[in-house]
Residue frames relative to the residue before (quaternion, step in Angstrom):
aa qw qx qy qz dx dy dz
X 1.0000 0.0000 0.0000 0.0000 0.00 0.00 0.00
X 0.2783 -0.7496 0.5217 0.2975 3.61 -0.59 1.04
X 0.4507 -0.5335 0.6704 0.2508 3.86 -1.62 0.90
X 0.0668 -0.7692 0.6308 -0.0769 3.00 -1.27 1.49
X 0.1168 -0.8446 0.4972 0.1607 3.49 -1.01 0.02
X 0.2360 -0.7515 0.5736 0.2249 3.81 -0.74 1.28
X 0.0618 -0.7661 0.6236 -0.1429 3.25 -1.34 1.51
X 0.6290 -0.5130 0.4736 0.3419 3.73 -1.25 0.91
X 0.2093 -0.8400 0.4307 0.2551 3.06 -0.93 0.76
X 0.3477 0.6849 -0.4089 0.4927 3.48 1.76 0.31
X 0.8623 0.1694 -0.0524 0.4743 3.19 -0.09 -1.64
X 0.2206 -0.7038 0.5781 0.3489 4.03 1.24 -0.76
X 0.2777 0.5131 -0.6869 0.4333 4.23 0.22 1.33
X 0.4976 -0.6267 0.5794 0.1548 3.11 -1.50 1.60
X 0.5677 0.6922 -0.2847 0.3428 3.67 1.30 -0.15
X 0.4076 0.6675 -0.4966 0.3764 3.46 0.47 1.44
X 0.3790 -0.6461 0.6549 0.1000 2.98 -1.44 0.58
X 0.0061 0.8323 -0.5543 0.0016 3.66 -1.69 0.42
X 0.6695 -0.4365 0.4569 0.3906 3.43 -0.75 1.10
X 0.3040 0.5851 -0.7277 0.1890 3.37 -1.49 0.90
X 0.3872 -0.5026 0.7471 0.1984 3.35 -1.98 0.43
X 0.0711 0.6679 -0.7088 -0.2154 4.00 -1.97 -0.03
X 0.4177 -0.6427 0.5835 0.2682 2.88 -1.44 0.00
X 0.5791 -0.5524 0.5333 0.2740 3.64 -1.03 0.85
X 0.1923 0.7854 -0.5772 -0.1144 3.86 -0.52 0.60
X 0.7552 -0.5254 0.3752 0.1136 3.38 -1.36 1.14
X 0.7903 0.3789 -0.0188 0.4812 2.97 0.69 -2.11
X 0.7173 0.3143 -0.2210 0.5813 3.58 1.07 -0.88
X 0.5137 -0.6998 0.4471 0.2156 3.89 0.22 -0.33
X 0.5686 0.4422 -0.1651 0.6737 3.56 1.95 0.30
X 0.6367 -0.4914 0.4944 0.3298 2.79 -1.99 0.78
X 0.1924 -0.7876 0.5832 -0.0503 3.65 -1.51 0.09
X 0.4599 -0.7149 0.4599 0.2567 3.24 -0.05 1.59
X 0.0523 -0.7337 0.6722 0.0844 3.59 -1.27 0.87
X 0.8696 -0.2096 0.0660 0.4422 3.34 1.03 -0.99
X 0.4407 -0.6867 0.5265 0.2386 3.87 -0.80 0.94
X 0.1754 -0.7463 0.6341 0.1011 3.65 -0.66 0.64
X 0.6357 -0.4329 0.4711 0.4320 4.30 -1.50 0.50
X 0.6990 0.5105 -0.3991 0.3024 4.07 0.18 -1.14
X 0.0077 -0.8274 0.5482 -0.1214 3.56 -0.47 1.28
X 0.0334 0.8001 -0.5888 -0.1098 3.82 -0.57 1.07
X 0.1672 -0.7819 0.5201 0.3003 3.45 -0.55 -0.35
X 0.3128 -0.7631 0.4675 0.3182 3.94 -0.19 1.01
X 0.6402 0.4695 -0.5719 0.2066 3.60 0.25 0.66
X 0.4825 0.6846 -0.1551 0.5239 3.36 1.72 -0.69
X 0.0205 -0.8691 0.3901 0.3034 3.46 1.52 -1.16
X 0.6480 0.4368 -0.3022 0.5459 3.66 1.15 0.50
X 0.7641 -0.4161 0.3085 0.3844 3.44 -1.60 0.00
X 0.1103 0.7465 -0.6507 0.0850 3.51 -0.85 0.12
X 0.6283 -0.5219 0.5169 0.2565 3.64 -2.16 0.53
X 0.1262 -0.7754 0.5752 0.2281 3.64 -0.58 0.23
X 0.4689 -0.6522 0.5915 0.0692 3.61 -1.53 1.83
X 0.1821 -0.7171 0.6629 0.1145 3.67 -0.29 0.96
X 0.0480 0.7904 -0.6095 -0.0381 3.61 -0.76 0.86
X 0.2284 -0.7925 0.5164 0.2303 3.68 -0.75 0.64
X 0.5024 -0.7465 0.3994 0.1758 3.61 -0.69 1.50
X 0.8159 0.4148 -0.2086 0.3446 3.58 1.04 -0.21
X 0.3510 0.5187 -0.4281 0.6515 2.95 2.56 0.82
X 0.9275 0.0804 -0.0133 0.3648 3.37 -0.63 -1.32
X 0.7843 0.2741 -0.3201 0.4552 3.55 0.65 1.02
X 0.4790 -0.5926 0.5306 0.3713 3.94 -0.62 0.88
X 0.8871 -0.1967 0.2979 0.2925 3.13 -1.81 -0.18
X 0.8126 0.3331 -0.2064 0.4313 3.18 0.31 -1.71
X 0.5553 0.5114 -0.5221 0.3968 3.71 0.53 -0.81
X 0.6289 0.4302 -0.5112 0.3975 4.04 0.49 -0.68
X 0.5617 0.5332 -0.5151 0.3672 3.21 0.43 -1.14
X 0.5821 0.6517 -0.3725 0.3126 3.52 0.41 -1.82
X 0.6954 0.4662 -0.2215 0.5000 3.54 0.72 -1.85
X 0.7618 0.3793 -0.3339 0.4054 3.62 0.18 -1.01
X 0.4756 0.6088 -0.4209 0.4753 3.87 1.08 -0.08
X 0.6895 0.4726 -0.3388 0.4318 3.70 0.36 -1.23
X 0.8043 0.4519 -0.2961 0.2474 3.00 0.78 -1.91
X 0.6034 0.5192 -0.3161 0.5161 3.65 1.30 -0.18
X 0.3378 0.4764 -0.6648 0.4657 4.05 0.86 0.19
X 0.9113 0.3466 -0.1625 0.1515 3.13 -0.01 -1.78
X 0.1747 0.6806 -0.5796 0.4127 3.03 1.53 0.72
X 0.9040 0.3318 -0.0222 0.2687 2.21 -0.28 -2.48
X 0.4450 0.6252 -0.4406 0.4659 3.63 1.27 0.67
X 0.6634 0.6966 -0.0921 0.2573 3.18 1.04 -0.90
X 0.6115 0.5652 -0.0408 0.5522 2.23 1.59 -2.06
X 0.7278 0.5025 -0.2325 0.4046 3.44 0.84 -1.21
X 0.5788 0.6634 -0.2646 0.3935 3.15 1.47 -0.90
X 0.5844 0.6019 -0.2282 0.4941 3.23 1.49 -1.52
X 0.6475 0.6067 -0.2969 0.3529 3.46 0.94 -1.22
X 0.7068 0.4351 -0.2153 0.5145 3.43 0.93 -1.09
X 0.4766 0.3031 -0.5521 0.6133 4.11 0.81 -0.05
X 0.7144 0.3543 -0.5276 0.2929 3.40 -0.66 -0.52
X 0.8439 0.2697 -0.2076 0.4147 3.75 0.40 -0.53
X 0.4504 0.2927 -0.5840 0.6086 3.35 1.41 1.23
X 0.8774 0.0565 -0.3624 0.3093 3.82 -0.17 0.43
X 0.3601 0.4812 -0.6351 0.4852 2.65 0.43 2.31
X 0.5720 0.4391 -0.4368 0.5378 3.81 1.16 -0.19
X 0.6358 0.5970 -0.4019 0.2788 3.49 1.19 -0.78
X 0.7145 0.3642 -0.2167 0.5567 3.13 0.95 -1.33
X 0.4948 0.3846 -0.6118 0.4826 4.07 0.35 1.04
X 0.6272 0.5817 -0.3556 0.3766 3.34 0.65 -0.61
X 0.7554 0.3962 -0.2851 0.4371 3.31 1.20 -0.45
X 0.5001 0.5331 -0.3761 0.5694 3.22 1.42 -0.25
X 0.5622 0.5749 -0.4117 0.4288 3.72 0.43 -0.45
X 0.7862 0.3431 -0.2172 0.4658 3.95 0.75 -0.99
X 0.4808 0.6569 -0.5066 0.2841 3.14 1.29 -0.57
């Protein structure tokens, strides 16, 4: 199977996002891609854009994947962290409101 990478087609950052629907599964306990929709932004650009499908074992050696597979985990693990802090500002929030009540 060739290793591909989705990339902006303005700026080429593996950092995009895309419309999709899931489905709730039962049996596994998790969300489940149903469908991928055409709307595509990419959050470095900060705006819509087409997405370049590029295949990592034509037009780039080793390291540029590596390169790609480095970013694309920051921005996990940006995310994730991001996520981490809403969750624990609106949990101080909602003590805070119990606190005046």
């Amino acid at each position: 199977m060739a290793r591909i990478v989705m990339v902006c087609e303005k700026c080429g950052s593996p950092n995009i996002v895309r419309d999709a629907w899931a489905n709730w599964s039962v049996e596994t306990q998790e969300w489940v891609l149903g469908n991928t929709f055409d709307h595509c932004e990419c959050e470095d650009c900060e705006g819509e854009t087409h997405v370049s499908e590029i295949d990592l074992d034509i037009e780039y050696p080793e390291t540029a994947y590596r390169e790609a597979m480095d970013l694309v985990t920051e921005v996990t693990m940006t995310w994730r962290e991001w996520q981490d802090d809403q969750f624990e500002t609106d949990q101080e929030a909602g003590e805070y409101a119990s606190e005046d009540k």
